[in-house]
Structure formats: C-alpha cells, structure tokens
C-alpha distance (Angstrom), angle and dihedral (degrees) to the residues before:
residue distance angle dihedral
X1 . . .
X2 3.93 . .
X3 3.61 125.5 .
X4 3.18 111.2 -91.9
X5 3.98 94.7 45.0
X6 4.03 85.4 61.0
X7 3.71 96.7 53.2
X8 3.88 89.6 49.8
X9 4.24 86.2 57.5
X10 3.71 89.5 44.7
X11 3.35 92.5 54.0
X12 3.96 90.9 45.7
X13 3.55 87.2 53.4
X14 4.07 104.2 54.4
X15 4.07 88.3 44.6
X16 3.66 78.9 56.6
X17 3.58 97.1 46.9
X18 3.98 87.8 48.0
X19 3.86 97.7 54.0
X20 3.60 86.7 45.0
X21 4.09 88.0 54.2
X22 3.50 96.4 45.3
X23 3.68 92.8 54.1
X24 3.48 95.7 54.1
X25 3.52 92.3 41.1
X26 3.72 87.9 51.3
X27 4.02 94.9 46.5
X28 4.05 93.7 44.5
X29 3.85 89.5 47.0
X30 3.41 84.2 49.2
X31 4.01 87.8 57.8
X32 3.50 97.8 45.8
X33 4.23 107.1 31.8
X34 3.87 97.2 34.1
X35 4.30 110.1 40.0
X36 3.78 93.7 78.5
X37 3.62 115.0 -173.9
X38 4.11 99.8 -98.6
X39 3.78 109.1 -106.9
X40 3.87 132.3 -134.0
X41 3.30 119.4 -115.9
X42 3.71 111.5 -149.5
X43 4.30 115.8 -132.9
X44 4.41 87.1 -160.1
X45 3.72 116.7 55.6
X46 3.31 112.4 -124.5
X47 3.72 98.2 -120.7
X48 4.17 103.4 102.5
X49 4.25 114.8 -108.9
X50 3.63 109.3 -118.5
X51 3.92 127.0 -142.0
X52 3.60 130.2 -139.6
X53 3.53 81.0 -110.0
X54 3.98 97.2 52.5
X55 3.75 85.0 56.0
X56 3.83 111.0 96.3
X57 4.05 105.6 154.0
X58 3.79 130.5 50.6
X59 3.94 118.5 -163.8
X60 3.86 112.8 -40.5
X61 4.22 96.0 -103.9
X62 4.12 89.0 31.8
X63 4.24 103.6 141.1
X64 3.18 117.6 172.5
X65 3.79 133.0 -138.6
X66 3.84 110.0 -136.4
X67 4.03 124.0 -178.0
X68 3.97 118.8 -150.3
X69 4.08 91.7 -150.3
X70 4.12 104.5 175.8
X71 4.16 109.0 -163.4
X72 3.69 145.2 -178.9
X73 3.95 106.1 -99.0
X74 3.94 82.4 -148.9
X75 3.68 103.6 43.8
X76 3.60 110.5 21.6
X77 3.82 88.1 -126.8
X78 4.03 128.8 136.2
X79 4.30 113.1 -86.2
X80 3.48 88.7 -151.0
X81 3.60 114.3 -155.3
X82 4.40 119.4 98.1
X83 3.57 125.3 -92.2
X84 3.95 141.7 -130.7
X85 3.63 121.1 -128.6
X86 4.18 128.6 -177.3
X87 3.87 114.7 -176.5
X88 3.67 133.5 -150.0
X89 3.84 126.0 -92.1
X90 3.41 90.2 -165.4
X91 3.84 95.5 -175.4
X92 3.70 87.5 56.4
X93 3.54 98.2 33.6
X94 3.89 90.0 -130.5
X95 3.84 133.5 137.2
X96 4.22 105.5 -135.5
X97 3.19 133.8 -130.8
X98 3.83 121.0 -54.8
X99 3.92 116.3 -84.9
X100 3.78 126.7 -176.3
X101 3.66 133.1 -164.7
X102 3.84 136.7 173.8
X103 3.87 123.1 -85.7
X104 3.91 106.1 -85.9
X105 3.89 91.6 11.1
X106 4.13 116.5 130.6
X107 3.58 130.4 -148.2
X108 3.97 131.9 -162.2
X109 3.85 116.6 -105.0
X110 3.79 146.0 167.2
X111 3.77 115.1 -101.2
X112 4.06 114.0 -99.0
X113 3.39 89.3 32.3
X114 3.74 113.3 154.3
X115 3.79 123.5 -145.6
X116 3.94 135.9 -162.5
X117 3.98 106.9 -155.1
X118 3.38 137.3 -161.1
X119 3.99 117.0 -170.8
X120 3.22 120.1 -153.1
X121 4.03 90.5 18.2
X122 4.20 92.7 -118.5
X123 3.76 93.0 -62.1
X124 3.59 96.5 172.0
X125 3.85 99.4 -161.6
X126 3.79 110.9 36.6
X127 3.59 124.2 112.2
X128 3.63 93.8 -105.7
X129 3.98 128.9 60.8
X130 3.29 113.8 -130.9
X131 3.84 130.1 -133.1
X132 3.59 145.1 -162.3
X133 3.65 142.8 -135.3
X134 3.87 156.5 132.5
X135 3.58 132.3 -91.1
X136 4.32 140.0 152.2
X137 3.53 125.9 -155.6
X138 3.61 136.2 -136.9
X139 3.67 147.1 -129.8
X140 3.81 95.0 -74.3
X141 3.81 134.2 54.5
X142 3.99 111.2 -61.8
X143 4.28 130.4 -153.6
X144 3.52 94.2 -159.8
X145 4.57 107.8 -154.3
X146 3.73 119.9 173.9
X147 3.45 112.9 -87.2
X148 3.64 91.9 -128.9
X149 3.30 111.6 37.1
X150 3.73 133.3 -112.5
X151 3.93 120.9 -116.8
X152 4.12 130.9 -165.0
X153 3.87 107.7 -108.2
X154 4.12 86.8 -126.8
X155 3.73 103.7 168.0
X156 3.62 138.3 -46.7
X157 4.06 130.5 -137.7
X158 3.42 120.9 -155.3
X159 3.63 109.7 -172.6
X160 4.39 120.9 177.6
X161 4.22 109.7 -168.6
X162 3.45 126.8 -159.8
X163 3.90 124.9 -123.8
X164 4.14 89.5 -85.1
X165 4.36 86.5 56.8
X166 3.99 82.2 -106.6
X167 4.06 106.1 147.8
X168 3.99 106.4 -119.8
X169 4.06 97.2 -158.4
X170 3.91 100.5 117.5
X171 3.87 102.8 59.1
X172 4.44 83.0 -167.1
X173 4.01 82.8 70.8
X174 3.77 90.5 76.7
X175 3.60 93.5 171.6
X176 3.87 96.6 71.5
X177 4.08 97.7 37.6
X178 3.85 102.6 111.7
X179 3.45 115.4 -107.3
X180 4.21 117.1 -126.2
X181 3.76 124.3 -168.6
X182 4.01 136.2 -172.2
X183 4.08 104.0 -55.1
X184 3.30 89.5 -12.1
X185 4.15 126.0 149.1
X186 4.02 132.2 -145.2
X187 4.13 123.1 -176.6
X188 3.32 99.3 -158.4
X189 3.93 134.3 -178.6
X190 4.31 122.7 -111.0
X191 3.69 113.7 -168.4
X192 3.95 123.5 -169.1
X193 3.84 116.3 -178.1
X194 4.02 131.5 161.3
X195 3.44 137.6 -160.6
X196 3.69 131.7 -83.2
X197 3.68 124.2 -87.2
X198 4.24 74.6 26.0
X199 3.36 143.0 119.8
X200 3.89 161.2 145.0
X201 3.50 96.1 -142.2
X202 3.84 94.2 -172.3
X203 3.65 101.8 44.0
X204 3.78 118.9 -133.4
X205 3.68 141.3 -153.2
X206 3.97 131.3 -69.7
X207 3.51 113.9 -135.1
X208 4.12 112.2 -151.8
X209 3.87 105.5 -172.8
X210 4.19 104.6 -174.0
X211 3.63 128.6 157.6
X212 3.64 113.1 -89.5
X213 3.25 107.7 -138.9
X214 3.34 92.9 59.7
X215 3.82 102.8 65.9
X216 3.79 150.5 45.9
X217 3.61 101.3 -167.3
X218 3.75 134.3 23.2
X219 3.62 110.3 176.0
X220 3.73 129.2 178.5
X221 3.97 109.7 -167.6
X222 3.76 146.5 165.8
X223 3.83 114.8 -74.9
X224 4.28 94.9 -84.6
X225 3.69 101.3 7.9
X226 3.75 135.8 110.4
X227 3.32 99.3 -155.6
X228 4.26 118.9 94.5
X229 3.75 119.1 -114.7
X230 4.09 114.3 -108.6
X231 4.18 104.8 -79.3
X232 3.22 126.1 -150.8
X233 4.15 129.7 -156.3
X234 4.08 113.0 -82.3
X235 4.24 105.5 -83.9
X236 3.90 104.9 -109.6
X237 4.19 74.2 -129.2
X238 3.54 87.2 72.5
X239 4.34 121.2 73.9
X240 4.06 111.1 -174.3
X241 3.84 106.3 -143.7
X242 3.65 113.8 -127.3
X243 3.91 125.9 27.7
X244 4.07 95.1 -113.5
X245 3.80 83.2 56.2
X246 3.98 128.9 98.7
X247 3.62 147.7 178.7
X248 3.86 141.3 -130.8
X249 3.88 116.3 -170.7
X250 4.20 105.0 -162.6
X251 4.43 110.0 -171.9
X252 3.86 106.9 -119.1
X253 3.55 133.5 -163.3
X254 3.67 133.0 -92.9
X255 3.75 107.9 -82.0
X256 3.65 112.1 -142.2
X257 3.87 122.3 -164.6
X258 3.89 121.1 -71.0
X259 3.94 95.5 -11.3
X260 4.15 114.0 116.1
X261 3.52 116.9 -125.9
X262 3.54 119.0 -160.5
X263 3.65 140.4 -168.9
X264 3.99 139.5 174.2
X265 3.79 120.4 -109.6
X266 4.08 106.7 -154.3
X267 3.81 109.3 -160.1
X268 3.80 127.3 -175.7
X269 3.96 120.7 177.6
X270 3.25 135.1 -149.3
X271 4.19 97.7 -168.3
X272 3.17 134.0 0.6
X273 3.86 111.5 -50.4
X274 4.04 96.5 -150.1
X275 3.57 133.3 106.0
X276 4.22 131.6 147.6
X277 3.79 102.9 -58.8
X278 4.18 84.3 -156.8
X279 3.49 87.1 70.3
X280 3.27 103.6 84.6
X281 3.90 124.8 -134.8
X282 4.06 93.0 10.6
X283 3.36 136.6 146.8
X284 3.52 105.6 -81.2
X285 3.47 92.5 49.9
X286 4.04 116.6 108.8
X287 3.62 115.7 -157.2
X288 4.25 118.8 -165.3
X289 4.03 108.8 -170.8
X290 3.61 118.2 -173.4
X291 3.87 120.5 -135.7
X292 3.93 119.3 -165.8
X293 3.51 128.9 -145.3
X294 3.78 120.3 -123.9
X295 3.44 134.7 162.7
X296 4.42 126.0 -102.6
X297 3.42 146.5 178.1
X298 4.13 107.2 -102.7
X299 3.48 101.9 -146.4
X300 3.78 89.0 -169.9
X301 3.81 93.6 67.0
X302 3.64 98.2 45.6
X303 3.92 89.9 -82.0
X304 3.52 98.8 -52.4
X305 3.79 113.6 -173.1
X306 3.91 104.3 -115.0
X307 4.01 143.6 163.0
X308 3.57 120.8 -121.8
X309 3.86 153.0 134.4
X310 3.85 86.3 -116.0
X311 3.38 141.5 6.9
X312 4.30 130.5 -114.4
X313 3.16 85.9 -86.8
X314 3.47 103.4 66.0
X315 4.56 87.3 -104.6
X316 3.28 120.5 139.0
X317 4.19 109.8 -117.4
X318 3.96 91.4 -146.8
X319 3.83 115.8 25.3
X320 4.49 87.0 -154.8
X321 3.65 103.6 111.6
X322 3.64 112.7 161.0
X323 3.72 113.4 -171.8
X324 3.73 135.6 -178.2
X325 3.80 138.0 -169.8
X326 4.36 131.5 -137.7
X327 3.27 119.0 -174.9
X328 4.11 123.9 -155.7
X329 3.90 129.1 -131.5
C-alpha cells in the first residue's frame, strides 16, 4: 500500500473512532444528565388553610356598623328602653367605661370587638326586664339581640292550696284556710304562673313572712323533694311587720309565660297557727311576696353589671312585687 492510500484509511479510521465517541458520549450523558429522580407532585398546596378562627384582622380601615336591637323573646317586638355597653381592652384584659345608646341605635367599631351588654340598662320600672350578656362581632356588619331574650313583666299569680287542692288566697273564705294544730305538719302546694307573651326570665326570690313563734320548719322545695330550695338573707327592700314576725327568702326559677310552676310548702307548728282572719295583718296570717331579679349597675365594683333583687344601694332592681296573704284555722 503506498503512502498516500494509508493516510486516506487512517483518516477513515479516527472519523470512525469519533462517531463511535460521540455516541457513547451521547448515550452516557444521556444516563447521567437526563434520568432525573421522578418528582412528587404535592395534591395540598403548601400554603397553610386558615379557619374562621385563625382569622384575627379584617382590611386595615375595616369599621364596622353594629345595631344594639333589644326585643320581646315572645313577640319579636322592640323593648324600648336604651342600653349599656362596656368593650374589651383585650391587651389589658379590662371592660371600659360604661357607654349607653338608644334602643335600635348603632355605633362604629373595630372588627372582633367584644361587648358586655346590658338591655334595658337597669331600668327598674319598665315593662320589660332587662338582661345581660356577652357577645363579639365579626368582620361584617352585626344586629346585636340579647341572647336570651327579654320578656314584659305582665302579672304574676301566686296561688298557696290547702291539703284538699282548695286555693287559700282570701283569708275571709274561712272554710278553705288550712287548719294547723299543736306540733302538727301540712305539705302544702305554691303555684306561681304569668301571663302570656310574659315573663321573669331570671327568676327571683319568694319571700314567706310568718310569725315565728308559730313554727319549726318552713320549707319551700322542688315539686317532690325534701330538700329546701337555696335561701338567701332577707332583701333590706323587704320590712316584716310586727317584731314576733320573720322572713324566709327561697331562689325560684325563671317563670316563663302561661306555664305553672309549682313548689311544696313544708310546715311544722309549734302551737296552734290560728287567729281571727278579719283582723287584718295578724298572726296567723302568712304573707309570700315575690321579688324579681333584674340586672344593675354596682357602683361598689366600679359598676359592674350584676343580677339581683336590689341593688348596693339598698334599691330594688324591679319595683313588681306581687304579694298575697293565707290565713290558718
């Protein structure tokens, strides 16, 4: 083979030796640069799902409009009357200072803002009781209502029956006032009841002023139990006429339109419990007064909002006192 026909073979063979390389390099790069690692693809996205509750600011100028809107629980209708408000420091962790505004009237407030409310604001002789509670608004535009409802006071019948279910409230019809002997012992039936569309939402306390020489035990309980109901000390509201007289004050229930409420009255003598039931305000007359619970302002704890018969001052919360007299034989 001459010269110049071996250089042409040489030359043959390093373009073959170069495709060769370039494939491999091609199908090792291939290997290395092109199998990525397969990647998941994730089904949540990754930026955390927030809750109502998570959600503690609204837009930076966001003020809300928020209604104080007092109603009847029965009826639906306005209460009337103006409201007192506090609100929330929450850094402090400190109700502010008192605030009132008309029934129905608004106010402008920052969203989240929490609220202790008394309806009514402790007016102690409208036709509605009043009532309190807490509540915190939203990013949107509230109508605050009590949470409980408000109810007229409408009337309130306290009725005391004998041991034949005969009512005992008119002492001059002798023939149903129950008759008491030496150590003797009556379980009698006490009835309260209201009106409808009424109601003393927050119960109150039944006064039963007696004479006290007269009896061991006067009991007020549940409807079947023999246990007393809770007592509480006698309202300075509340005067006992005579000095052998004296009073027990038993917490009721709320009373709630037409339903009957009724209660046992335990009675154990010591003497006889009689007397002339013409003579007026004697001793054998038993007296039951009903005191409601309403809500006030306590001056003494820097006009903490509060339910009571009266107020620190010795006022009564709710001037409605029905009272009714039973007279023994």
């Amino acid at each position: 083979m001459n010269l110049q026909n071996k250089k042409a073979a040489m030359a043959a063979v390093v373009w073959v030796i170069l495709v060769i390389g370039i494939l491999l390099i091609l199908g090792l790069g291939g290997l290395f640069v092109f199998q990525q690692p397969e990647v998941q693809v994730p089904t949540e996205p990754l930026i955390p799902k927030l809750t109502p509750a998570d959600i503690t600011t609204c837009a930076e100028d966001a003020a809300l409009t928020v209604t104080f809107a007092g109603r009847n629980a029965a009826t639906g209708a306005t209460s009337g009357g103006t409201v007192a408000y506090k609100v929330l420091d929450k850094l402090n962790n400190k109700w502010s200072d008192i605030a009132e505004v008309a029934n129905g009237g608004t106010g402008r407030f920052a969203p989240f803002t929490k609220f202790q409310i008394m309806w009514m604001n402790e007016s102690n002789s409208a036709a509605t009781i009043g009532a309190i509670d807490e509540q915190t608004i939203a990013c949107e535009q509230v109508r605050l209502n009590p949470l409980s409802g408000l109810y007229s006071n409408g009337s309130l019948t306290i009725e005391v029956y004998n041991k034949d279910s005969n009512p005992m409230s008119d002492c001059n019809d002798v023939g149903n006032n129950q008759t008491l002997g030496t150590s003797d012992e009556a379980l009698l039936r006490v009835k309260l009841q209201t009106v409808d569309n009424a109601g003393f939402q927050h119960g109150g306390y039944l006064g039963i002023d007696y004479n006290s020489t007269q009896y061991t035990v006067v009991e007020l309980r549940e409807k079947g139990s023999s246990t007393a109901l809770p007592t509480r000390e006698k309202p300075d509201i509340f005067t006992s006429t005579g000095g052998y007289r004296t009073s027990k004050w038993y917490k009721v229930n709320p009373i709630i339109e037409v339903n009957e409420y009724n209660y046992d009255l335990m009675l154990k003598t010591t003497s006889t419990a009689g007397g002339d039931p013409t003579v007026g305000y004697n001793s054998s007359i038993m007296n039951f007064t009903f005191l409601a619970i309403a809500p006030f302002k306590n001056g003494d704890r820097g006009g903490a909002f509060e339910l009571d018969v009266e107020d620190e001052i010795n006022t009564a919360t709710y001037l409605y006192a029905p009272q009714v007299g039973v007279c023994f034989a």
